[in-house]
ZADRENMI-618248 format. One record per residue (C-alpha): residue in one letter; chain; x, y, z. Coordinates in pm, whole numbers, plus 32768, in hexadecimal, padded with zeros to 4 digits. Each point is the difference from the previous one (the first is absolute). Example, Ala and Ser with C-alpha at 12.3 -4.5 7.8 and 13.67 -1.06 7.14 Angstrom:
% ZADRENMI-618248
residuo, cadena, X, Y, Z
a, A, 84CE, 7E3E, 830C
s, A, 8089, 8158, 7FBE
END
This chain:
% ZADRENMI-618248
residuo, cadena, X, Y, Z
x, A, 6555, 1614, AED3
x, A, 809F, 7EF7, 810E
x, A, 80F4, 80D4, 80BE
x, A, 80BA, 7F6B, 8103
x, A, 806D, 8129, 813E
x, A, 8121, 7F9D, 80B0
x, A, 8015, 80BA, 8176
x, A, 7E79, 8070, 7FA7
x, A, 7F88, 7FF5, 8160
x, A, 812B, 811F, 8029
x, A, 7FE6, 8164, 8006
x, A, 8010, 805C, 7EB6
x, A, 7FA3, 7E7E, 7F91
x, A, 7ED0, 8036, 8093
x, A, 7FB2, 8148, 7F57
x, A, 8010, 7F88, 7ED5
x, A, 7F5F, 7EB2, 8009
x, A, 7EA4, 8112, 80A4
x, A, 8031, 80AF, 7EA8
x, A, 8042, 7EEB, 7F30
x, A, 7EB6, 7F4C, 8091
x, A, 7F3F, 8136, 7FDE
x, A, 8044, 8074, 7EAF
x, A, 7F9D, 7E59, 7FA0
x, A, 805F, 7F2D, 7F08
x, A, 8124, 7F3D, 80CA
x, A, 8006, 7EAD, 807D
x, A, 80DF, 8068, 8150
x, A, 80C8, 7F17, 80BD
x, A, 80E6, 807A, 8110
x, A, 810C, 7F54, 8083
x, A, 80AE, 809A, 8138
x, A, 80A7, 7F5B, 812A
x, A, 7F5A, 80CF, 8102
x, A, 8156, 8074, 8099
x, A, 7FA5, 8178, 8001
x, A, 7E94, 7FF2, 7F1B
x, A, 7EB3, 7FC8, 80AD
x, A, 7F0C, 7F23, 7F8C
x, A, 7EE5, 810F, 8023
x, A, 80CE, 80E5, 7F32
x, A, 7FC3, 7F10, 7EC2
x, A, 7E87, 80A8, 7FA2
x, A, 7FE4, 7F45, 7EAD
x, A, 807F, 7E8F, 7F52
x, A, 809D, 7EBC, 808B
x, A, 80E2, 8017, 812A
x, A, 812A, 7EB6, 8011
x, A, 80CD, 802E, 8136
x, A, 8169, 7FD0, 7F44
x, A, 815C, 803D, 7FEB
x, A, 80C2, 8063, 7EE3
x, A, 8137, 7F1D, 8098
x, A, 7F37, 7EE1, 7FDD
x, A, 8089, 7FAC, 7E99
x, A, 7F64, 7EC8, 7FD9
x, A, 7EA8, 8079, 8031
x, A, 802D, 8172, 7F18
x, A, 804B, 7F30, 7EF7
x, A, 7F0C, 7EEB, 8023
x, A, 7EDD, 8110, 803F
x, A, 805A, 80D9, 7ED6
x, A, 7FDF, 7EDC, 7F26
x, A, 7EB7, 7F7B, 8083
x, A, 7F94, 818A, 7FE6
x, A, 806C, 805D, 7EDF
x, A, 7FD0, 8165, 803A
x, A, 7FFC, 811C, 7F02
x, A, 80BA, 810A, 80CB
x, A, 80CF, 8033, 8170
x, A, 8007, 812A, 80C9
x, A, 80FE, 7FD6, 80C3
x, A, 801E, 80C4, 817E
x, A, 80A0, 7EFE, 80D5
x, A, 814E, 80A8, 8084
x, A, 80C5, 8039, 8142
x, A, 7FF2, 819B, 7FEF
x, A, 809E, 806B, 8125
x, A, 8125, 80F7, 7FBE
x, A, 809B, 7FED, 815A
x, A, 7FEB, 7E96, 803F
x, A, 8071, 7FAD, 7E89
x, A, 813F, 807E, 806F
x, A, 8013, 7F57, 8136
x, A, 7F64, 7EAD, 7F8E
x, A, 8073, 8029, 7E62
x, A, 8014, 7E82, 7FB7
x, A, 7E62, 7FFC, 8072
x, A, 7FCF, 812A, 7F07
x, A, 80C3, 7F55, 7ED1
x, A, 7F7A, 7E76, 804E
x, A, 7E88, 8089, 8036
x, A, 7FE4, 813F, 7F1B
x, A, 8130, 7F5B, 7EC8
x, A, 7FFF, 7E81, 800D
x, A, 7E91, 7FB7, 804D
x, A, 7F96, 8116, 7EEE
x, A, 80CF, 7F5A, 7EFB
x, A, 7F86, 7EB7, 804F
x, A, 7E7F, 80A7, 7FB9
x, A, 808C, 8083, 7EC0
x, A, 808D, 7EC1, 7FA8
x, A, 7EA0, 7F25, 805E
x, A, 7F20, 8136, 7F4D
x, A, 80E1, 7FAC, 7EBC
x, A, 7FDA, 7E93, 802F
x, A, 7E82, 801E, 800D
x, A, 7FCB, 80DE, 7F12
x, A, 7FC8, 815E, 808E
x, A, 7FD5, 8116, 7F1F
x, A, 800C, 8141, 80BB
x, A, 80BA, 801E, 8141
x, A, 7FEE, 8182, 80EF
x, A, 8147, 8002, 80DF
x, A, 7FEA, 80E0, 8131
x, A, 812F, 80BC, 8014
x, A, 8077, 8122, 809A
x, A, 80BB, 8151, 7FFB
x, A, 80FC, 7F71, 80DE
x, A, 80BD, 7F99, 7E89
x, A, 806C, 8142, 7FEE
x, A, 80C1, 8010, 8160
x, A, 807F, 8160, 8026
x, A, 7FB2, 80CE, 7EC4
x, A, 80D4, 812B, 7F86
x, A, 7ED7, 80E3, 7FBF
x, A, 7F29, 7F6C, 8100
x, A, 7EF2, 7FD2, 7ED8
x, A, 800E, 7ED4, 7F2A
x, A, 7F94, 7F6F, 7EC3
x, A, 7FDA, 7E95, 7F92
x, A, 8148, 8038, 7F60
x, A, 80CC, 80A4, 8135
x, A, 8107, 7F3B, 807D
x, A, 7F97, 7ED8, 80D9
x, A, 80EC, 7FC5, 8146
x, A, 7F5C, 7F8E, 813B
x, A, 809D, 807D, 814C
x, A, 7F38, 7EB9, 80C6
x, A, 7FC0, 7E94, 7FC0
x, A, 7E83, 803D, 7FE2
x, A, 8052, 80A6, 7EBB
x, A, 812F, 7F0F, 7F79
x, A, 7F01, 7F20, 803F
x, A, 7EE1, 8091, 7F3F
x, A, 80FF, 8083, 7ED1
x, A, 805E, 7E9A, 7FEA
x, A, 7EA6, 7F77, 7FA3
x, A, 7FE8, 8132, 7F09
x, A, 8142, 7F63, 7F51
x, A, 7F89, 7E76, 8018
x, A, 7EA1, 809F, 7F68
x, A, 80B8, 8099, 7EBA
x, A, 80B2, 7EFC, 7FE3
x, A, 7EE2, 7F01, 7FF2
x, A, 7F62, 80E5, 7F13
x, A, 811B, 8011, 7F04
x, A, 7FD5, 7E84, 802D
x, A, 7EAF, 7F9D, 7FD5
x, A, 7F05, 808D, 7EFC
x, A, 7EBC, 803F, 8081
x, A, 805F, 8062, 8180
x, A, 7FDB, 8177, 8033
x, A, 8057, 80B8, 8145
x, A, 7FA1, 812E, 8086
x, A, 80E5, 8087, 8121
x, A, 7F6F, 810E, 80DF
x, A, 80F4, 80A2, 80E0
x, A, 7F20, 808A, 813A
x, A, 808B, 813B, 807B
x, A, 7F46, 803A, 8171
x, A, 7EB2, 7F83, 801E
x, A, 7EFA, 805F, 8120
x, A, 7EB4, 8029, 804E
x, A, 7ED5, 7F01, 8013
x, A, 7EBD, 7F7A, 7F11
x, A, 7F2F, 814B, 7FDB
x, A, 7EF3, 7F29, 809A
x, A, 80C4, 7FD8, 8121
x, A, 7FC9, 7E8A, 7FB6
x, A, 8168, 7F72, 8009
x, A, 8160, 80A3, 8056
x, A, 8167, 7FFE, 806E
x, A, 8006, 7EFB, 8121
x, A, 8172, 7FB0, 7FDF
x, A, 8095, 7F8E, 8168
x, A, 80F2, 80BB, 8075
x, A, 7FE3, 8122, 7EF6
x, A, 812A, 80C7, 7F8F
x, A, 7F43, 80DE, 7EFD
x, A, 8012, 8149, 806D
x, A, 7E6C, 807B, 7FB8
x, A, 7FB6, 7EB5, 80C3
x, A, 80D4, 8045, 812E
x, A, 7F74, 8164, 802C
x, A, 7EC8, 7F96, 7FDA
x, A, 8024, 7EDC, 812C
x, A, 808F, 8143, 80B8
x, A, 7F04, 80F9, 7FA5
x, A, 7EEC, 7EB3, 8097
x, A, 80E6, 7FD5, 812C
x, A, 8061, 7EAF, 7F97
x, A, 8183, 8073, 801D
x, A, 807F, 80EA, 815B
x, A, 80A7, 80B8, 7EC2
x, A, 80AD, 7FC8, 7EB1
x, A, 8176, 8064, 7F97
x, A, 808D, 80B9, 7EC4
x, A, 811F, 7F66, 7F96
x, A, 8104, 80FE, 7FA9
x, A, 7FD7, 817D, 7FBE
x, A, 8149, 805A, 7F49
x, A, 7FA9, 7F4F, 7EC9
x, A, 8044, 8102, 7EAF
x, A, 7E97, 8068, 7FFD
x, A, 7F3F, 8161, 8046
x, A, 7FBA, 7F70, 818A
x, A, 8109, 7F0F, 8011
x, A, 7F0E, 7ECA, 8006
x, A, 7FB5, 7F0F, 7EF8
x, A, 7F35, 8031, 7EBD
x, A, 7F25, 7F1D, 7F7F
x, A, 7F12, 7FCC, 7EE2
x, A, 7EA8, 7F93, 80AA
x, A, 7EF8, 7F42, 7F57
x, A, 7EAB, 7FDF, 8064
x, A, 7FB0, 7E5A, 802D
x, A, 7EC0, 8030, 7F07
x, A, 80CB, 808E, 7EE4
x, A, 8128, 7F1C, 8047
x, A, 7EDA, 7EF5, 7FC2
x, A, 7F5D, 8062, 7EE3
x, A, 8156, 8015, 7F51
x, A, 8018, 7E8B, 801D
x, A, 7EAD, 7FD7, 7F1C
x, A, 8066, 811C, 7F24
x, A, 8148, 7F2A, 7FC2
x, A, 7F4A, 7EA0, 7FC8
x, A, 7F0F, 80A2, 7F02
x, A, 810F, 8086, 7F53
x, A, 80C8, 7EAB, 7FDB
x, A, 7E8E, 7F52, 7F7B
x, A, 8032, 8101, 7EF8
x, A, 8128, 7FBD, 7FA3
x, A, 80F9, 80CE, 80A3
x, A, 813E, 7FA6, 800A
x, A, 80F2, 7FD6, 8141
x, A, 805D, 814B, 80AA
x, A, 8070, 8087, 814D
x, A, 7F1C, 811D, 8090
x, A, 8032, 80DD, 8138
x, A, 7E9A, 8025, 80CB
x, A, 8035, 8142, 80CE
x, A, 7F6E, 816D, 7FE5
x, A, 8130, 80BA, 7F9D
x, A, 802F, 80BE, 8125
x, A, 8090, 7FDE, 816C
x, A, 7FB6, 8069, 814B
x, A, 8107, 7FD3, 8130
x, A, 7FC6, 7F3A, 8138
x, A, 7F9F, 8116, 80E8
x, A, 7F1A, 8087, 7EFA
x, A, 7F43, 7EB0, 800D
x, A, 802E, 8003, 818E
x, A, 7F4E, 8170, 7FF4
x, A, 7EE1, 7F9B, 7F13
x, A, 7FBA, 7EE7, 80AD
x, A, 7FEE, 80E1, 816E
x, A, 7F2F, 80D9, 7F17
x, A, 7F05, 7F04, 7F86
x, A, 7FC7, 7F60, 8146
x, A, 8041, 8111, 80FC
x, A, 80E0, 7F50, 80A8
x, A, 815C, 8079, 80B7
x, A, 80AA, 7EE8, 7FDF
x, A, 818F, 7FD8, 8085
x, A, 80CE, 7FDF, 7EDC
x, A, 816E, 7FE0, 8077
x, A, 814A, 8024, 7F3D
x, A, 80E2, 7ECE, 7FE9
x, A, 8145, 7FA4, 7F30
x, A, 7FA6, 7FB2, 7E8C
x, A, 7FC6, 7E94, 7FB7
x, A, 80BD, 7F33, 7F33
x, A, 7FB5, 7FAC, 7E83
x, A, 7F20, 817C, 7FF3
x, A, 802B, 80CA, 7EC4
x, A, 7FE7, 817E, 803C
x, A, 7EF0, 804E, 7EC8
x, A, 7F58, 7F23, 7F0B
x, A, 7EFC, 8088, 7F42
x, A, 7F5D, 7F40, 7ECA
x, A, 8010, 809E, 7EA5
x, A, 7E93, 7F6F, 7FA6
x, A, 7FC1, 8061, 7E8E
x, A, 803E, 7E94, 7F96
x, A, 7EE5, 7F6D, 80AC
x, A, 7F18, 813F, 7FAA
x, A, 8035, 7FDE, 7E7E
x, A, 8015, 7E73, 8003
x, A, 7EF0, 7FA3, 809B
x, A, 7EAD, 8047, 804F
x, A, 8047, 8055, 8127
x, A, 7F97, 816F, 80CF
x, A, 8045, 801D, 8168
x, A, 7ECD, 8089, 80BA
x, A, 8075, 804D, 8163
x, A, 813E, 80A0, 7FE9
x, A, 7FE0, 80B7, 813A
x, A, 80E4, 7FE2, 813D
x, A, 7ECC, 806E, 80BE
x, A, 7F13, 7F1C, 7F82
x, A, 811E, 7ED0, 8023
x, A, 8042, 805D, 8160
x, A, 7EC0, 8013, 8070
x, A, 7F80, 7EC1, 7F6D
x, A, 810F, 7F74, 80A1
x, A, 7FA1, 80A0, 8142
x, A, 7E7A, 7FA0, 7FD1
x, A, 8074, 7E8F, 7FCE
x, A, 80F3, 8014, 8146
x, A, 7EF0, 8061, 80CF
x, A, 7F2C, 7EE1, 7F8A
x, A, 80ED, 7EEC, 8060
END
């Protein structure tokens, strides 16, 4: 298969590009501008140093290309600056996405992955949401993303033979289990990735924002997602559109939730570190608890997580920290 990754030399681009090179059979090309990938990062395939705001040359590429399928990563995924910089968030994560859809039609994609995220949902009643709960962002990161979820029905109500999957990330962590490749995001506002900075030093301390949130400790819940399973989701979902499947929306989390100074504590525990972690006033565009009803995915497609394990996340994450 000729897949085309957009933002592959990313985090979670980069990820999957490792798994799609070693499980064979794809003809990889990567296209990423660079702004927060690495080039090292990109283990398998074709790296061209692009920009998705560069109509001219999408659509002239796709067509020389002619690629079978798109996974598409490259976003603006900031929470906090997406509400302090939203017309970045909806020209970089909305316009230039829709552009790729339009080009991938034009050329004659078939299959098309959309990384999305559990941001859709904004501030859920329960807390724990289906593919079905109601989707209202509380930030421009998510308008943004829910936006390219409605231009990618659309274009599939439109066009026979272009089939989408959507996966909506919930919180993903952790490194390659080879230690090979992992989060190297500037500037990092992931909370398992700013512990672990403070567990190596690399920060005098980190802050928890807020502690009078509706939860059992007052902080935050989140659904976290080790980076390897997040991955292999990705080839789970272009297997199943080769076969036939037809367009869906699927969450990718584990199904349960952990608050931010449970994270903070595991990952003191895993590294035996002290670190400061000091209170500060919540930060805009946070939801309280979002937690990812996951029997969708689990029944759909052949897909099993193997490393659901908030120990096992944070500590790759720490074991990859120390290595940078």
């Amino acid at each position: 298969m000729k897949i085309l990754v957009t933002g592959g030399a990313g985090y979670i681009g980069s990820h999957v590009v490792k798994q799609l090179g070693e499980a064979g059979g794809f003809d990889i090309t990567v296209l990423d501008n660079l702004s927060t990938g690495f080039e090292d990062s990109v283990l398998y395939g074709k790296l061209v140093k692009a920009d998705l705001s560069d109509f001219a040359f999408v659509e002239r590429f796709l067509l020389d290309e002619r690629f079978e399928a798109i996974i598409h990563f490259a976003a603006s995924i900031v929470v906090p600056e997406s509400v302090e910089n939203p017309l970045k968030y909806y020209m970089n994560n909305t316009v230039n996405t829709t552009n790729l859809i339009r080009c991938a039609v034009a050329s004659g994609v078939k299959s098309f992955v959309f990384s999305s995220t559990a941001a859709v949902y904004g501030e859920a009643a329960s807390g724990v949401v289906t593919e079905e709960s109601l989707l209202a962002p509380i930030n421009p990161y998510g308008h943004s993303k829910l936006m390219s979820e409605q231009v990618l029905r659309d274009t599939v109500a439109a066009h026979n033979g272009f089939n989408v999957v959507v996966l909506r990330y919930f919180n993903v962590a952790g490194a390659s289990m080879d230690a090979r490749i992992g989060q190297r995001f500037p500037n990092a506002t992931h909370l398992i990735k700013v512990a672990c900075e403070s567990a190596c030093g690399k920060r005098q301390k980190m802050y928890i924002f807020g502690d009078d949130y509706p939860t059992n400790d007052g902080t935050c819940v989140r659904d976290y997602i080790h980076i390897e399973d997040l991955a292999s989701a990705h080839l789970a979902a272009l297997d199943y559109l080769k076969q036939g499947g037809r367009s869906d929306v699927f969450n990718c989390g584990y199904g349960r939730g952990y608050s931010v100074k449970e994270v903070v504590e595991t990952v003191k525990k895993v590294s035996g570190v002290d670190f400061e972690a000091e209170l500060a006033p919540r930060r805009a565009g946070d939801s309280s608890l979002l937690i990812s009803n996951n029997q969708k995915i689990l029944k759909t497609l052949e897909w099993k997580p193997k490393f659901d394990d908030l120990n096992l996340i944070c500590k790759s994450a720490y074991e990859w920290e120390k290595s940078l």
